[in-house]
N, C-alpha and C positions, 0 to 999 in steps of 0.2 A: 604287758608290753604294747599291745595293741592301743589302748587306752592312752599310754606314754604319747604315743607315734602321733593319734589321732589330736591330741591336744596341743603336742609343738607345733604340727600344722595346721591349726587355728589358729594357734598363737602369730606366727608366721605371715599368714593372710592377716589377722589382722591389722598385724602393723604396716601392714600398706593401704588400709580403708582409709577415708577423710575422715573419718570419724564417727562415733556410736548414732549419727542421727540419720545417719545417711542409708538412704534403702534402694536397693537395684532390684530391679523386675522388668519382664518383658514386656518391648510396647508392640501397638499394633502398624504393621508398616504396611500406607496404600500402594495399592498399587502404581501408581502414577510417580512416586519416588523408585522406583527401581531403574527409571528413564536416567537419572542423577548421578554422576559420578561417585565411585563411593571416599572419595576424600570429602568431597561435600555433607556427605548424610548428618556427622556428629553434628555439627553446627544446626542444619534444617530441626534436627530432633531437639537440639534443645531450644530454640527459638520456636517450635510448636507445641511441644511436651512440655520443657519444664520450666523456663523462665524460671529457674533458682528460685521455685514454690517445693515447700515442703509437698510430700506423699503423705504423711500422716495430716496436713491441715487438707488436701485436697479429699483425702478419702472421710474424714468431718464432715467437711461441706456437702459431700454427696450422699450419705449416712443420713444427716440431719436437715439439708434442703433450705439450712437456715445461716445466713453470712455471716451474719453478727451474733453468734451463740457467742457469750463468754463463760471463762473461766468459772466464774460466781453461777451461773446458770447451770453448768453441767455437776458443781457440787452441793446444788441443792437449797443455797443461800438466796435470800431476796435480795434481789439487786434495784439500785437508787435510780429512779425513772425522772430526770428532771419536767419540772414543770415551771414556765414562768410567776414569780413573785408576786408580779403587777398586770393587770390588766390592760390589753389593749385602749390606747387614748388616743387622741385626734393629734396632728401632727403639731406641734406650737407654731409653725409658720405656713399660713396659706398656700404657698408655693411649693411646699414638698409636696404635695399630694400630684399634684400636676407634671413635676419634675420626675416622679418617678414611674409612674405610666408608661408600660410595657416592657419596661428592663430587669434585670434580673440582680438582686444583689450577687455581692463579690466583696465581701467583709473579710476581714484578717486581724489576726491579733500574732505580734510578734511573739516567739517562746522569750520568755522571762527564765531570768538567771540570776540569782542573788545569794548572800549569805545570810545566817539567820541572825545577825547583828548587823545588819545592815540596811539599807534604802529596800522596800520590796516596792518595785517601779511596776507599773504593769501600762502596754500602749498599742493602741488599735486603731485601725481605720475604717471608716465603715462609708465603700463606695458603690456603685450600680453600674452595670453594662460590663461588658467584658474587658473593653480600652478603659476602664473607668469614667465612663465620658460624665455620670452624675457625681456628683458629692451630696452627702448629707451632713447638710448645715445645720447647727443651732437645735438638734432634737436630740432626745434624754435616751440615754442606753442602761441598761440596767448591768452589774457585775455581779456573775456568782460563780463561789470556789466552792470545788469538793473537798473539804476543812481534813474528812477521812476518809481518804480513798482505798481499796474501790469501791467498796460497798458504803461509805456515807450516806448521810442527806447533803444537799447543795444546800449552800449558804448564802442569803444575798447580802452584798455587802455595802455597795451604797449605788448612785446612779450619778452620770457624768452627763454633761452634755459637749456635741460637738460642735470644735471651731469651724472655722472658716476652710478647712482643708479637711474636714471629714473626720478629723484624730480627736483622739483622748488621752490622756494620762491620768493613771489615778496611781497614789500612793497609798500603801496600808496602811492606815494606822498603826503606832506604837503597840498597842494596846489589842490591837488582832493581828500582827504579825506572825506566820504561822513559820515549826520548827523545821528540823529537815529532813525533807520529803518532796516528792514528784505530785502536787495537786491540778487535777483538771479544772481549765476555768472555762467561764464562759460568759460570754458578753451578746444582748440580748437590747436588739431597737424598740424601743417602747411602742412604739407608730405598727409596725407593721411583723414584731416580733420575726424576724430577719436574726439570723445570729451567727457570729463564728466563736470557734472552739481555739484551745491551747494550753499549753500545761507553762505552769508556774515549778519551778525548779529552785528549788531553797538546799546550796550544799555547804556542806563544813571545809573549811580553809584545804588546800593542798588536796583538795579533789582532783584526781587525776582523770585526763579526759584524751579519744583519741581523733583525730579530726580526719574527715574525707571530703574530698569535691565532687560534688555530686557530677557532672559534665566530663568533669577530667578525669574519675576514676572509675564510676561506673557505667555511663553509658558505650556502648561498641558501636552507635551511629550518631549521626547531628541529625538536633531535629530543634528547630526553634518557634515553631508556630505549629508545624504539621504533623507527622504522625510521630505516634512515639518510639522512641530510641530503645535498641536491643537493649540489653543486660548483660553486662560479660559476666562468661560464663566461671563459677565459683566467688564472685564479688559476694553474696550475701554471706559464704559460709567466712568468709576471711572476720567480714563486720562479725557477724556472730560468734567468732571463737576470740575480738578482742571484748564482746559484751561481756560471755562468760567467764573472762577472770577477773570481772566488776569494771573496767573501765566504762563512763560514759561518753557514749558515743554523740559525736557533735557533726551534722553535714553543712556543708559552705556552700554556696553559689552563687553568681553574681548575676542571676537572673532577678527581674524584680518582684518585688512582694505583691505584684498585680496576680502572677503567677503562682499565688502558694496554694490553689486549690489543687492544681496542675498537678505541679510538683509533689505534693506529699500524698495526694491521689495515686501517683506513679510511684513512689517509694512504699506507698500499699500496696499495691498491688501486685508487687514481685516481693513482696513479704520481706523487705529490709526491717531488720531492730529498730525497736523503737530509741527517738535519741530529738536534739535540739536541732530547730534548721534553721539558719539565718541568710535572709535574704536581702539582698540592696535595695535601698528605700527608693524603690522607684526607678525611673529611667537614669544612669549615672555614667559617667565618661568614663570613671576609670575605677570599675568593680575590682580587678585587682587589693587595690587600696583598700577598698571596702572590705576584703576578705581578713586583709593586716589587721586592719583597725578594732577589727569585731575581735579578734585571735587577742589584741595586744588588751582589750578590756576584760579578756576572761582572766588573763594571768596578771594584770597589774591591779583590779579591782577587785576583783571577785576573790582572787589568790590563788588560783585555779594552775593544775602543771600539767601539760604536755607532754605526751608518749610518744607517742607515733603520728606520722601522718601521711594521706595518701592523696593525687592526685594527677598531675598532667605537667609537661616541661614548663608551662605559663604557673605551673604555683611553685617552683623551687626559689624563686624570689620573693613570695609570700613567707614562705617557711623559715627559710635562713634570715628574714627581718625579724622575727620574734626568737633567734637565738637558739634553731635545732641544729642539728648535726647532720652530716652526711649519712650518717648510720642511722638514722630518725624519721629518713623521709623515704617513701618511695612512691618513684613513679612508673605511670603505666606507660610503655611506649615504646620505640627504637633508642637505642643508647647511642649518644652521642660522643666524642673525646672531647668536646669541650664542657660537657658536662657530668663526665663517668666520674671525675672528682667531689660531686657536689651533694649527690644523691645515690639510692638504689635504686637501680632500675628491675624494673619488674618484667621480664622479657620471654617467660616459658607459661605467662599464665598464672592466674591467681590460685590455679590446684595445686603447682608447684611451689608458690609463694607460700602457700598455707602449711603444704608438707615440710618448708622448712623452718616454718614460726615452729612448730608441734615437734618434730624432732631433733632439732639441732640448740633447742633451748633459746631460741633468741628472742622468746613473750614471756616475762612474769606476770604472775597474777598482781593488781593494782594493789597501793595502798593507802588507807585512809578511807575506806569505802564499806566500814563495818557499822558506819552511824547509818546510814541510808540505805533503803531499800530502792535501788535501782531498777526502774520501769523496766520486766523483761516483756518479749514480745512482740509483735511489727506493731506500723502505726495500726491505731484502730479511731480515729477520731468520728464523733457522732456527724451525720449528713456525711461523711465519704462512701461509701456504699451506693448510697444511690448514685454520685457523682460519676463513679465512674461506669453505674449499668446504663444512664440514661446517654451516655456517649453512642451506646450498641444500639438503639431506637430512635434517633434521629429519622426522620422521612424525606426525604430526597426526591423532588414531583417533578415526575414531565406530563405537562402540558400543551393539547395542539386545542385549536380552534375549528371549528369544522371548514371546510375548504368551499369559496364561489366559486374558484376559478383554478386548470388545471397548475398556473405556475405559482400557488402558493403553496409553501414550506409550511408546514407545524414547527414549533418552537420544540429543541431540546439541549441537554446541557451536554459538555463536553466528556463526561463521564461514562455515557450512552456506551454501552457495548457494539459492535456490528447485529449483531442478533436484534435489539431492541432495536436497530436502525430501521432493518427491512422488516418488522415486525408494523413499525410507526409507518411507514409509506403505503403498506397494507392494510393497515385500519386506521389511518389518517383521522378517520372521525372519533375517534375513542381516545379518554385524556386516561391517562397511568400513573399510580402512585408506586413507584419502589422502593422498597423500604430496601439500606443503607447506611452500612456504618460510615458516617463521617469521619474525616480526617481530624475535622475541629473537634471543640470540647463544649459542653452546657457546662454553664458557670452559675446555673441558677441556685440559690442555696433556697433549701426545705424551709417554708415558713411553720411557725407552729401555732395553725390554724385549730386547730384540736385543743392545745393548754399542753399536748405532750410530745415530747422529741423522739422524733425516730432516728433511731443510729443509722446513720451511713453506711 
């Protein structure tokens, strides 16, 4: 009897968890939150604590001391260390070497999307500075794809050079066309071995895909140059319980692709599913458009179908142009009457949203999704790692000059605490480095000075 009792009520609790992945445990709370009204604290705790990161990937990380362990490493399999093809060469035009003198590249390869009877396009840009202010003109880039991922060899496949606006396009050959599957590529400047990453995505017709905005569904703040934007809270487990019934996940933004270091840096690092990210080619009026445009080329070329999708009251006119349903879209936000007809609103929170995908029946598991094996996992692209540790070690200097005379100032920046203030007026002669995490971002990409890539 006892056994009977003990088991209903498990059973019971359980069915009120988020789900088997989810682990609760006590945190430690300072002191200085107890000042805090207690409406306040949930919010403080998960914007400190958990930024919708796994407990199980965090206690790895701490365990192993090591960011980029993969899967293949912890079961004991040799994993594929790329190394450039081709030797570093002199640049073909005298002027790049001059042009590129003290900036940092900021390379980008769009996620490619194709079927395996069809065009496999692949196109990249390869610019320097953070604004882009360089282009690289007219120098040879090399192509390689992981043929068999994960654990393959890279494959080189041929070498492009760029136009006048820094792009590439290369097409596959007939003849190396690969089946379908999620291959990692990578694209690799001859001159100064500079490279960006990105996966080639090859699916079979009536692939079903679920789409998010990134801006309009998962961030909880605006943030467009400065710091980074909350994470509402339960947004990852929603993505991940439509990964798990095979749908590929696709995120939209209409920030431009200057920013893809940025952005999929930030979608690591709060541990979102891996999935496609398209972004507006550059600075563009009217990103809107661009969101359609990309949406209306998965389903009328590709053949690609549309589940669900998620975002902000500026995409229900995105969604209803490619032909979804009110019962197909949801957004995050205050419900309006002029638009409670048009869409779902998502108004109790994405824990609530997700308790009622899982219990009320309203997610099937995907179909057509038994030919491909669908990249699980968050992003892990090679050089993100470092990108986002070397944001945290930035150096931030003040500066004084030693004083002639009593009514000269030392120089300092606006940042300065009170404390450093009267600290500097009392040793006016002493210059100070403080080290500070910046608000900006290094955009610098890992060369690979060595012959071997370090993951990010």
């Amino acid at each position: 009897m006892a056994d009977s009792y003990t088991a209903s009520n498990i059973a019971n609790i359980a069915a009120k968890w988020w789900g088997t992945k989810r682990i609760d445990y006590a945190l430690y709370c300072p002191d200085a939150l107890t000042a805090f009204p207690t409406v306040a604290l949930p919010h403080l705790f998960h914007a400190s604590y958990w930024e919708s990161t796994d407990v199980v990937s965090f206690l790895l990380r701490q365990v192993m001391r090591h960011e980029t362990a993969s899967v293949l490493e912890l079961v004991g399999k040799e994993v594929s260390v790329f190394s450039p093809s081709k030797p570093r060469e002199k640049w073909l035009r005298k002027r790049t070497h001059v042009k590129l003198r003290n900036v940092a590249a900021n390379h980008r390869i769009n996620d490619a999307v194709a079927n395996e009877d069809g065009l496999q396009t692949l196109n990249g840009r390869f610019m320097y500075g953070p604004l882009d202010m360089v282009t690289l003109t007219g120098e040879k880039v090399d192509i390689h794809i992981m043929t068999q991922p994960p654990s393959g060899e890279w494959v080189y496949f041929d070498t492009e050079i760029t136009n006048s606006s820094g792009r590439i396009s290369y097409v596959i050959p007939e003849h190396k066309r690969l089946g379908v599957g999620v291959y990692p590529l990578k694209m690799v400047v001859r001159g100064d071995h500079t490279y960006a990453d990105s996966y080639l995505h090859v699916l079979p017709k009536a692939t079903e895909f679920v789409v998010f905005s990134i801006d309009g569904s998962f961030a909880a703040s605006v943030s467009i140059m400065g710091s980074d934007p909350k994470v509402r809270a339960g947004a990852v487990d929603v993505v991940r319980h439509w990964q798990d019934l095979g749908y590929l996940i696709i995120y939209v933004t209409g920030r431009p692709d200057m920013q893809k270091q940025r952005v999929v840096a930030w979608l690591a690092q709060h541990n979102f599913p891996h999935g496609i990210v398209s972004f507006c080619d550059g600075l563009v009026h009217d990103p809107l458009r661009h969101k359609a445009n990309f949406l209306k080329l998965l389903i009328q070329d590709v053949h690609m179908k549309i589940h669900a999708a998620y975002g902000s009251t500026k995409d229900i006119s995105v969604y209803s142009s490619i032909g979804l349903s009110p019962m197909q879209i949801f957004i995050v936000g205050r419900p309006t009457k002029k638009l409670q007809h048009q869409c779902q609103f998502i108004t109790e929170g994405y824990a609530s949203h997700l308790a009622q995908l899982e219990y009320s029946h309203r997610s099937r598991p995907a179909k057509n999704t038994n030919r491909i094996a669908l990249r699980k996992g968050s992003f892990c692209l090679p050089g993100q790692s470092d990108f986002l540790r070397k944001r945290n070690h930035l150096l931030r200097t003040i500066s004084s000059q030693p004083t002639t005379s009593g009514n000269h100032k030392p120089e300092r920046t606006q940042s300065q605490s009170e404390s450093d203030r009267d600290r500097e007026r009392e040793r006016s002669q002493r210059s100070m480095s403080i080290a500070a995490g910046c608000w900006g971002r290094s955009a610098a990409t890992t060369k690979l000075d060595s012959g071997v890539l370090s993951q990010k």
